[in-house]
C-alpha positions in Angstrom: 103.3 139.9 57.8 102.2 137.1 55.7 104.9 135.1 56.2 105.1 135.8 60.1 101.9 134.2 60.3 102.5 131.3 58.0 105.9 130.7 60.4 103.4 131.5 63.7 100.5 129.0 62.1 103.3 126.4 61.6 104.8 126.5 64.9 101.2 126.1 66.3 100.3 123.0 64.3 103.4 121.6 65.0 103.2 122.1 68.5 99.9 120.6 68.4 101.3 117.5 66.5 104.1 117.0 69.3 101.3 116.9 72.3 99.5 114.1 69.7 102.2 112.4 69.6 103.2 112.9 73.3 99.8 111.2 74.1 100.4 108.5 71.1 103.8 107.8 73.3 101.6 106.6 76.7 98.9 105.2 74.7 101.3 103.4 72.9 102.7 102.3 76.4 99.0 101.8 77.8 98.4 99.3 74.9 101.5 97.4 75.1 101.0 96.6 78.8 97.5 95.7 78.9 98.2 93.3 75.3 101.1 91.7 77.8 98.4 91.4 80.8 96.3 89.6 78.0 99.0 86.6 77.8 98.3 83.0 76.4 96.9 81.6 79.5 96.9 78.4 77.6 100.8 78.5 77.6 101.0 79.7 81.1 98.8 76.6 81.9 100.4 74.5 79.7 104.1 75.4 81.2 102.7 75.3 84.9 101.7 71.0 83.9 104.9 70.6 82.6 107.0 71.6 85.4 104.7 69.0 87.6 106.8 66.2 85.9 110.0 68.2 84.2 113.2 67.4 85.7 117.0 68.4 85.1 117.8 70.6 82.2 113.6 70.4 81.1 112.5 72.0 84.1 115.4 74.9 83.9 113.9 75.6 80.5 109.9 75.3 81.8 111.6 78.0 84.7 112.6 80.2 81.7 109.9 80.0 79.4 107.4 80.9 82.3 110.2 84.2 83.5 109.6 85.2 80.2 105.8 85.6 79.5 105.8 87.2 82.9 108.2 89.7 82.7 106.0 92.6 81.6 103.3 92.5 84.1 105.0 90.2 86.7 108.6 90.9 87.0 108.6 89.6 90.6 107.6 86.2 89.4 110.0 86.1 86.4 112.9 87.0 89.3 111.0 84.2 91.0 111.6 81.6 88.2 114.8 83.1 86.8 115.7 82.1 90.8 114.5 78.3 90.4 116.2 78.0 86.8 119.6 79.1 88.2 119.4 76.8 91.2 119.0 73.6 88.9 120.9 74.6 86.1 123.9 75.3 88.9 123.8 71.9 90.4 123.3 70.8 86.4 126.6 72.7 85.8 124.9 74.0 82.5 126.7 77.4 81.9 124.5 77.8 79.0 120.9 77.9 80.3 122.6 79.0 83.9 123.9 82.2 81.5 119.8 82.7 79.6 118.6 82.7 83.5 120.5 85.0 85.5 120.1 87.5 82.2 116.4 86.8 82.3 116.5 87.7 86.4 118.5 90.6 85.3 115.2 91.1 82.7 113.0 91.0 86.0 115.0 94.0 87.9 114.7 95.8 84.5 111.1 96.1 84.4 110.9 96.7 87.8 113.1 99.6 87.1 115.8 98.6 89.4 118.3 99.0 86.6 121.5 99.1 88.3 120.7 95.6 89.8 119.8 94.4 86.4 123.0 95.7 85.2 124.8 93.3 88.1 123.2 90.4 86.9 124.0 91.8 82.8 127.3 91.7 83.6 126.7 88.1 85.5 125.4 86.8 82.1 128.0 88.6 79.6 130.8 86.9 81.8 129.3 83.3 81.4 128.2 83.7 77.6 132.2 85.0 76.5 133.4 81.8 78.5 131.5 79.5 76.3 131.8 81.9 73.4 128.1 82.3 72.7 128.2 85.0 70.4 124.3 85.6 70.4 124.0 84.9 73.9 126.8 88.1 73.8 124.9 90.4 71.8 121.8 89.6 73.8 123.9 91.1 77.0 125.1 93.6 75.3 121.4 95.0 74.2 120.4 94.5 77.9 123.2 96.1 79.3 122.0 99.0 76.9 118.7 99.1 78.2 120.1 99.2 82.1 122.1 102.5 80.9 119.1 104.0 79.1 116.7 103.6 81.8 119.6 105.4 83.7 120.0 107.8 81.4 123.5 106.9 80.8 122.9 108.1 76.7 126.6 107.3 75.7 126.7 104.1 77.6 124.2 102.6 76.3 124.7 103.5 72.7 128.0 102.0 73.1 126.5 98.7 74.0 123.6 99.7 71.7 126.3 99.6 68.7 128.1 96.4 70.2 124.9 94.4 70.3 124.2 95.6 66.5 127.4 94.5 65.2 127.1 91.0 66.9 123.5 90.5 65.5 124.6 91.6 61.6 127.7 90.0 61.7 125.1 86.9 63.0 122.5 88.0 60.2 119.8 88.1 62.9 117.5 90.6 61.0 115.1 90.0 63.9 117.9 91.0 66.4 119.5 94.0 64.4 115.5 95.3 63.9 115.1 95.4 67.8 118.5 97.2 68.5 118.1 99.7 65.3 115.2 100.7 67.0 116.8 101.8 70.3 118.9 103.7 69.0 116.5 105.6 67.7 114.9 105.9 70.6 118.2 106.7 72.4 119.0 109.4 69.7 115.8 111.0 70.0 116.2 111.5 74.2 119.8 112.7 73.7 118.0 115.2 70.8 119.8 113.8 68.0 117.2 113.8 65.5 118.7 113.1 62.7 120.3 110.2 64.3 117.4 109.2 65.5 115.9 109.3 61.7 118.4 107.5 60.2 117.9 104.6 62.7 114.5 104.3 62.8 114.1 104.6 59.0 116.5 101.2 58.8 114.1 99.8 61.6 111.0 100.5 59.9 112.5 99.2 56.9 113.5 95.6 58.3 110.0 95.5 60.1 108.4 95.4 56.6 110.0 92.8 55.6 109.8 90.5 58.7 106.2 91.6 58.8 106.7 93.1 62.4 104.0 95.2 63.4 105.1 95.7 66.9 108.8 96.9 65.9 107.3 99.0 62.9 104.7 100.7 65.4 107.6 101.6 67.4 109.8 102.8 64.3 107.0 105.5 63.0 106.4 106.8 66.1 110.2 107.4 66.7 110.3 108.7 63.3 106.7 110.7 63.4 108.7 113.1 66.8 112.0 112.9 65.5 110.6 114.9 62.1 108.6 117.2 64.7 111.5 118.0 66.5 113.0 118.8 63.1 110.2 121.0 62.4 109.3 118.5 58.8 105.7 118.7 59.9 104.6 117.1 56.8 106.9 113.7 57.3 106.2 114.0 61.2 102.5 113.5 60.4 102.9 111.3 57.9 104.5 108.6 59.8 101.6 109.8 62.5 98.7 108.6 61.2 101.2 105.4 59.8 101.7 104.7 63.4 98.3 105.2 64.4 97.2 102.8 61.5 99.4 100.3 62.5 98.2 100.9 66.5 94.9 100.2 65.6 95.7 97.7 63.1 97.9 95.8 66.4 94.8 96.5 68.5 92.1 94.8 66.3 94.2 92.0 65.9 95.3 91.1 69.7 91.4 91.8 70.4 90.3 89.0 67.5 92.6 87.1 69.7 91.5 87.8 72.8 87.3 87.0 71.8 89.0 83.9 70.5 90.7 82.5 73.2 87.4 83.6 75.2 85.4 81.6 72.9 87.2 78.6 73.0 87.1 79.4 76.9 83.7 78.7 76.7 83.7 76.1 73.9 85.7 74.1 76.5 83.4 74.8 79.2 80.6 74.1 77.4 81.9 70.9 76.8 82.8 70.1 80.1 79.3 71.0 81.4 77.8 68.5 78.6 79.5 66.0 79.5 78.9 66.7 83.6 75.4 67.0 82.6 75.6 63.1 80.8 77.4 61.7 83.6 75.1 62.9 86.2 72.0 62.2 84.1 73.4 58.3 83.7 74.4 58.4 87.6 70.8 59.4 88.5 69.1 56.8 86.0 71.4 54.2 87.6 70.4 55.5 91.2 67.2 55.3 90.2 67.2 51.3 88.4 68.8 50.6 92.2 66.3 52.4 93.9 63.4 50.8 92.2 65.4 47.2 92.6 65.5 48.1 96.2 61.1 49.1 96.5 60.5 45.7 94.4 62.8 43.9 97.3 61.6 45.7 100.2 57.9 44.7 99.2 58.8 41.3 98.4 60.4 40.9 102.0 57.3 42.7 103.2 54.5 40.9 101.8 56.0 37.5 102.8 56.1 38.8 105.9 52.6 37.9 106.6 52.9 34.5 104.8 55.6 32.6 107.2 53.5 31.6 110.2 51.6 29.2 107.2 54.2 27.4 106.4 55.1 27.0 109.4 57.9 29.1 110.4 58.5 29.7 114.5 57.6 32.8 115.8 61.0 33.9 117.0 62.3 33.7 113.7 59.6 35.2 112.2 59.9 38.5 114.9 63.7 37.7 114.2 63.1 39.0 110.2 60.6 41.4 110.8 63.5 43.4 112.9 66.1 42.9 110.2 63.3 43.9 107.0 62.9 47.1 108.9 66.7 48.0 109.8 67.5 47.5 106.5 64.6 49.9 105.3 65.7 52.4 107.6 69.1 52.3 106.7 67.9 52.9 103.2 65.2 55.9 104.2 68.8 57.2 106.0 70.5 56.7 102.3 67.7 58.8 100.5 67.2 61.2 103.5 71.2 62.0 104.1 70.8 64.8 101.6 67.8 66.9 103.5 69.7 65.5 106.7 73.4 67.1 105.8 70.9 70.4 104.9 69.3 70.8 108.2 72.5 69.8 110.3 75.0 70.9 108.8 76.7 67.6 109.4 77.2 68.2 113.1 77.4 65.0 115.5 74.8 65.8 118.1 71.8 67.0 115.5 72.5 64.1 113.5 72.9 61.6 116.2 69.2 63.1 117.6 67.8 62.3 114.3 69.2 59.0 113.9 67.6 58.1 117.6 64.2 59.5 115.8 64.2 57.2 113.5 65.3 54.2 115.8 62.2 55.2 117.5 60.0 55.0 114.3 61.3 51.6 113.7 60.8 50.2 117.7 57.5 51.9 117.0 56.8 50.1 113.3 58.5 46.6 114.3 56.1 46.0 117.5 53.2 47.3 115.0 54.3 44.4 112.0 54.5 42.1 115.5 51.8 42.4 116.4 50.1 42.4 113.2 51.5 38.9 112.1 50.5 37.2 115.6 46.8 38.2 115.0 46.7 36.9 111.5 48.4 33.5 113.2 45.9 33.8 116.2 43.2 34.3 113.1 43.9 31.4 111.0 44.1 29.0 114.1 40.4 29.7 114.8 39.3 29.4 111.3 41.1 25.7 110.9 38.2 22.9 111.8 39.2 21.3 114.4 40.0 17.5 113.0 41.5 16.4 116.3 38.7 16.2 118.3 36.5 15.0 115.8 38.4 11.4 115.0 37.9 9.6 118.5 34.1 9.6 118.0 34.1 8.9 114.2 36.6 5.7 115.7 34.0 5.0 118.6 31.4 5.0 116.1 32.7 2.7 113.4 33.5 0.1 116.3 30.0 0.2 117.8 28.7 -0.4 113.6 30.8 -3.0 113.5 30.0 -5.1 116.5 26.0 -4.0 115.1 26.9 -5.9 112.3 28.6 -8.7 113.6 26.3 -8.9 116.1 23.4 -9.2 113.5 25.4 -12.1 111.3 25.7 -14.1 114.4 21.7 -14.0 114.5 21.0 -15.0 111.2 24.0 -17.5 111.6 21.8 -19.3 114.2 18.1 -18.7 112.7 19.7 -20.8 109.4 21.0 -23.7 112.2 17.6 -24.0 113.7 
């Protein structure tokens, strides 16, 4: 009885272990595709400027490099790039970079999960890559081609390209490569419920991630590892390699979140920045406004105050009516030039308003240049009567020093005659 129970409690915790590690498998799947949302903009960017001046066989590569960070939550642009890199690299006649895109449009229908066209464009790329013996370019295919057949659930397929791909990639010594491929064929072993397949696989994965200091490869390799030993009923191994996995999840997680505050921080950083140095230029653009504007007030009252002091020296009064007019166009132009902000407001730059409040201020200045007019004529009439009037005065002070003259002449003749006698 004991032992039934032991059995029974077993076979409950173990079943409870297999939903954990059910869920681990979507969160695992959650994570992965909101870390590949959360991209290097900066890259993106940096690619998009790029391909403004890339030509020939730089632009096919700017095509490729931008297919592939947008392949996981933007397949339909990757096809849309792989599209453009295959054009140019066609007309190039580059069978190399022509091969790397039509794989990567293959990569597009993949995660779409159109696999049997990815497979059409698989085979597209395998074809070119054997005519210019690219062996890596080969065992890349060949690991695609796997994946088409997986996601097809075509097991034996794609374990035989599965096992192609790894003997290209360790015959290459591509540790990187041969960790990737270990790793689905584990994952292929465990959905064809070969466990201990699967085990042996994954261990040889988890083993390489160490060493390349993978996380992503290694998070994938415990997990396999943590069902496979569930399936197998090694509860103890299976949760093992659980809570390794979930260490390593979190561990993934922390670390592409550091990265994410970062690249937000230097987001800001760089906006800050920006708005600093905004801020300085419009602060220098108003303090020059403003020198101008002052300039223009010491002019204006300049122009104005010697208004009133042309009819002294002399000055005609046409021309003197003459400058009044132009003094005030120009200071109405320049009431326009400050009031073309509040105008643009309360018009909303439409012809007819603004054209009505142009006429206004036409009127103002009719209105101000008969006042100045005026103004100055009275001040000219003013000065007139205030002159003495020496015109008038020097016939009589002539008259009178002629009559004083003959007086005196008059008088010398007399005593002239008295001294005779």
């Amino acid at each position: 009885m004991d032992d039934y129970a032991n059995h029974t409690y077993i076979r409950i915790s173990g079943l409870k272990l297999k939903i954990f590690l059910t869920a681990s498998s979507v969160l695992l799947i959650l994570v992965s595709t909101s870390l590949s949302i959360a991209q290097d903009q900066s890259r993106i960017d940096s690619l998009l400027n790029n391909l403004k001046t890339a030509k020939g066989l730089q632009a096919v590569q700017n095509y490729i490099l931008l297919g592939v960070e947008f392949k996981e939550f933007a397949p339909e642009k990757t096809i849309e790039y792989a599209d453009k890199a295959i054009q140019i690299a066609t007309h190039l006649s580059d069978k190399k970079h022509l091969a790397w895109a039509i794989r990567l449009k293959g990569k597009g229908y993949k995660y779409q999960q159109k696999y049997q066209e990815a497979k059409r464009y698989f085979l597209q790329s395998l074809a070119l890559e054997e005519e210019i013996n690219n062996s890596r370019g080969i065992a890349e295919c060949f690991e695609e081609l796997g994946d088409a057949y997986k996601g097809r659930r075509e097991f034996s397929s794609a374990l035989k390209y599965y096992k192609k791909a790894l003997d290209l990639f360790e015959k290459l010594e591509d540790k990187r490569g041969t960790m990737v491929v270990l790793n689905n064929l584990a994952d292929t072993y465990e959905m064809e419920d070969q466990f201990k397949n699967s085990v042996t696989f994954a261990t040889k994965a988890m083993d390489l991630a160490m060493q390349l200091n993978d996380e992503r490869e290694a998070n994938r390799a415990t997990l396999i590892l943590s069902k496979s030993y569930a399936d197998l009923e090694n509860y103890e191994n299976a949760y093992k390699f659980y809570v390794l996995h979930t260490e390593i999840r979190d561990s993934i997680a922390r670390r592409e979140k550091a990265k994410e505050i970062a690249a937000i921080e230097k987001k800001f950083e760089e906006e800050r920045r920006r708005e600093l140095a905004a801020q300085e230029e419009r602060e220098a653009r108003t303090y020059r406004n403003n020198l101008q504007y002052l300039v223009i007030f010491i002019f204006f009252g300049v122009v104005f105050g010697g208004l009133f002091f042309l009819p002294q020296i002399g000055i005609p009064d046409k021309i003197i009516s003459t400058a009044i007019f132009l003094s005030l166009f120009l200071g109405v132009q320049f009431m326009l030039l400050l009031l073309s902000p509040i105008s643009e407001k309360y018009t909303g730059g439409n012809p007819i308003p603004r054209l009505a409040l142009n006429a206004f201020f036409a009127y103002i200045l009719l209105l101000i240049n008969r006042y100045f007019d005026r103004r100055i004529k009275e001040k000219v009439f003013e000065d007139d009567k205030k002159k003495p009037k020496k015109n008038n005065l020097e016939p009589t002070d002539k008259v009178t020093s002629a009559q004083e003259n003959t007086n005196n002449t008059q008088e010398n003749s007399q005593i002239a005659v008295s001294n005779s006698k």
